[in-house]
Backbone as JSON, one array per atom type, in Angstrom:
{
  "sequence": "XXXXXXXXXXXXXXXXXXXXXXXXXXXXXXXXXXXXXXXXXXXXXXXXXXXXXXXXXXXXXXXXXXXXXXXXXXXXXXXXXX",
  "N": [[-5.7, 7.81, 15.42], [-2.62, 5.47, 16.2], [0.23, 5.84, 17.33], [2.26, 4.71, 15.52], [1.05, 4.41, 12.65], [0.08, 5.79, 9.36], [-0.46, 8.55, 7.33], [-0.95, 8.3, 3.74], [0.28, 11.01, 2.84], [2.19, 11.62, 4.36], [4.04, 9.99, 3.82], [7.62, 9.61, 3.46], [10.79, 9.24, 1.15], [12.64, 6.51, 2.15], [11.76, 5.64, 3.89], [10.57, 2.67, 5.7], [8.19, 0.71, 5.37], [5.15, -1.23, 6.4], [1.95, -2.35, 4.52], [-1.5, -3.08, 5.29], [-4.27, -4.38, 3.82], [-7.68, -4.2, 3.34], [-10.18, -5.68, 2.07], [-13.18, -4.98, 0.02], [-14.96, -6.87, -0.31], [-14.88, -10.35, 0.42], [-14.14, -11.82, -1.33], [-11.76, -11.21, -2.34], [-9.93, -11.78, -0.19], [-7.76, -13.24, 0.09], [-6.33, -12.47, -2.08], [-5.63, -9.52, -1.79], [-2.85, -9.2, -0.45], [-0.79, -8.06, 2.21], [2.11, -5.74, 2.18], [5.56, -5.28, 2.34], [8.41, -2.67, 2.82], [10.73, -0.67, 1.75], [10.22, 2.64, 1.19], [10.8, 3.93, -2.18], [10.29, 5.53, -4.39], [7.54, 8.09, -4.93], [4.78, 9.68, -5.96], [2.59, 11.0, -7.41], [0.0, 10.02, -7.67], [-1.7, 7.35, -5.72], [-0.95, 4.6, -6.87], [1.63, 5.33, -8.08], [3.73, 5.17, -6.44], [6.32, 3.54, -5.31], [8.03, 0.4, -3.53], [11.0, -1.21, -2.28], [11.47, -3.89, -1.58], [12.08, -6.69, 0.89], [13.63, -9.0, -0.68], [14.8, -7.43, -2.46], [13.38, -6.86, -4.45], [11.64, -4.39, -6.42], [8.89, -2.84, -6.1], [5.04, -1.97, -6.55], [3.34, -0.02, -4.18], [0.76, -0.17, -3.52], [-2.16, -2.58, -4.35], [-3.73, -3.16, -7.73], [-6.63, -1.71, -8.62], [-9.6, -3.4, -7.6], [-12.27, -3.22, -7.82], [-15.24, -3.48, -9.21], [-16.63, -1.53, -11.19], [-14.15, 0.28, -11.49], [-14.5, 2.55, -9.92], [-13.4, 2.79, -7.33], [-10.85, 2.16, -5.05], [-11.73, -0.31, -4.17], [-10.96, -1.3, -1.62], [-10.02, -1.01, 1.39], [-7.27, 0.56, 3.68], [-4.62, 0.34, 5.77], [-1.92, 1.94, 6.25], [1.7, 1.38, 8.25], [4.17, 3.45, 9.37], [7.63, 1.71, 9.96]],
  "CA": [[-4.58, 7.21, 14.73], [-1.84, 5.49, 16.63], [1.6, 6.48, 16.83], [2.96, 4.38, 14.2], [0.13, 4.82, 11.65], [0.64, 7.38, 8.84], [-1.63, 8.79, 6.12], [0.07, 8.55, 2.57], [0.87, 11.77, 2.12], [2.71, 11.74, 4.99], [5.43, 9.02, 3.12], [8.74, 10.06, 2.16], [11.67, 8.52, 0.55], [13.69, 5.97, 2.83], [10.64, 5.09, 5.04], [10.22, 1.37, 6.1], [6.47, 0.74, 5.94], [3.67, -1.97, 5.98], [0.5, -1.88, 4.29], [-2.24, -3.85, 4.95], [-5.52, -4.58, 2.57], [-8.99, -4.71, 3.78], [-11.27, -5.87, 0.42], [-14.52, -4.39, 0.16], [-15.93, -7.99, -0.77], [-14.16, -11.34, 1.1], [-13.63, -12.6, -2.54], [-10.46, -10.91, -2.48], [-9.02, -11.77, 0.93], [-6.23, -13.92, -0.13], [-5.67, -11.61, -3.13], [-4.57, -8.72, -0.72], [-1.69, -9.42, 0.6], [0.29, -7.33, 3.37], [3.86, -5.46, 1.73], [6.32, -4.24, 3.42], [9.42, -2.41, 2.17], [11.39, 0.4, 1.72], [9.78, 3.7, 0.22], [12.06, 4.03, -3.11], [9.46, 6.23, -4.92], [6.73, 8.49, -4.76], [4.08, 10.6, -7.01], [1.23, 12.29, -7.41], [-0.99, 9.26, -7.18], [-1.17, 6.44, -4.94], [0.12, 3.98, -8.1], [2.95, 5.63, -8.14], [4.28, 4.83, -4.65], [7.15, 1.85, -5.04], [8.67, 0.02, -2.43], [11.95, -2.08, -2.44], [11.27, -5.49, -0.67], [13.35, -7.49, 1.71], [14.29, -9.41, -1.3], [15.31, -6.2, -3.33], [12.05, -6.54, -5.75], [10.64, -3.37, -6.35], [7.19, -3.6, -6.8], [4.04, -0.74, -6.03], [3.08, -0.05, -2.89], [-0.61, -0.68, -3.57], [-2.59, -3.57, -5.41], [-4.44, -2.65, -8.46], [-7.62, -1.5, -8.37], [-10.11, -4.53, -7.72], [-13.95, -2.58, -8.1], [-15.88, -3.81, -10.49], [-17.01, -0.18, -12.07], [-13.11, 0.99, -11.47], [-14.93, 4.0, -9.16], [-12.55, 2.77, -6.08], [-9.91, 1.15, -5.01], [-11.95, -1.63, -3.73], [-10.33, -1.64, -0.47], [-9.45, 0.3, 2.4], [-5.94, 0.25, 3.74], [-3.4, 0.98, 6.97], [0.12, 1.88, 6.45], [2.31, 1.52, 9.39], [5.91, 3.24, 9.64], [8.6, 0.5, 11.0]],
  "C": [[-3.51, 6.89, 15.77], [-0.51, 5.91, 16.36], [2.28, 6.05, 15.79], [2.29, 4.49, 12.85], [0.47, 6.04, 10.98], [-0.24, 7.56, 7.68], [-0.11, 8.87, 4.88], [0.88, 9.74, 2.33], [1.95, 12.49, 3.13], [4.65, 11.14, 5.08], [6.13, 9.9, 2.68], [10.16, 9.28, 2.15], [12.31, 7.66, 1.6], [12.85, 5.1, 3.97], [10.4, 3.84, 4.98], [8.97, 1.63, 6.07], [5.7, -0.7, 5.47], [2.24, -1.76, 5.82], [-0.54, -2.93, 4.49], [-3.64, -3.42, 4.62], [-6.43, -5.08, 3.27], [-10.06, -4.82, 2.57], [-12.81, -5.57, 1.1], [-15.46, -5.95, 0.35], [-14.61, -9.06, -0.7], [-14.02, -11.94, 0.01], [-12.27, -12.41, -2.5], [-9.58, -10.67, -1.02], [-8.15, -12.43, 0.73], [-5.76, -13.29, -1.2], [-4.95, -10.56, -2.52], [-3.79, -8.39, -0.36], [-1.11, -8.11, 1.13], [1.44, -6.95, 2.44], [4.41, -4.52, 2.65], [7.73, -4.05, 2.63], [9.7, -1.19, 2.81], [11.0, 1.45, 0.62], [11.1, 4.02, -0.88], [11.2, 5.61, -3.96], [7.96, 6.86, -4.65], [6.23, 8.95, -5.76], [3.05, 11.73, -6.74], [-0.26, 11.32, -7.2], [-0.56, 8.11, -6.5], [-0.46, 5.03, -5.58], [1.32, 4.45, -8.01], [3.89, 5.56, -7.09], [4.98, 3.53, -5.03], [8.12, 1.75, -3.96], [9.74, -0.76, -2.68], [11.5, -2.9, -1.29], [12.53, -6.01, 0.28], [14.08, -8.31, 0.61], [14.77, -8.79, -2.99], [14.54, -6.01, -4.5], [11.47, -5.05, -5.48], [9.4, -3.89, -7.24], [6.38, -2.05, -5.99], [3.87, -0.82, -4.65], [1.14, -0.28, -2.65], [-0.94, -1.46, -4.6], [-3.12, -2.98, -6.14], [-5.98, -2.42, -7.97], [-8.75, -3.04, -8.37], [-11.88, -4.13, -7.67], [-14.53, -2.24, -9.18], [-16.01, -2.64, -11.3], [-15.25, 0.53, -12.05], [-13.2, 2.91, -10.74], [-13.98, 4.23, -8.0], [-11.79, 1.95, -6.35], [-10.54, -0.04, -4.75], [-11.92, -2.34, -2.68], [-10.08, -0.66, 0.07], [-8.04, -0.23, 2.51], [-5.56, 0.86, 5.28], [-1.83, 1.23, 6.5], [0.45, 2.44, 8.0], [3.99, 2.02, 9.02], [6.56, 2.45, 10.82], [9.34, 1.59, 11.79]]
}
């Protein structure tokens, strides 16, 4: 793991971070997208993780689940602290 890399449960409140989305299946490579924000919220699952945006949207910090049976996320992931 490099130095800026951080495992989730490593997030806490105030933290700048970008995530980026690796899809199991290249159908969903432009679905994906990269976020980056400001940790506002946390939980107990990775849904529950919201970020405030550069343009003050809060929104999740991960996409919905995209695997067909709903067994995985669908995707792997990186978060980077800024």
């Amino acid at each position: 793991m490099n130095s800026n890399t951080v495992n989730l449960t490593d997030l806490k409140i105030s933290d700048i971070v970008t995530i980026c989305f690796y899809p199991y299946s290249q159908k969903y490579l432009d679905m994906l997208t990269s976020r980056k924000g400001t940790i506002v919220a946390i939980g107990s699952n990775p849904f529950d993780y919201m970020i405030k945006t550069e343009n003050d949207t809060i929104i999740h910090l991960f996409h919905d689940s995209i695997s067909y049976y709903e067994d995985t996320l669908g995707y792997d992931y990186i978060i980077y602290r800024n």
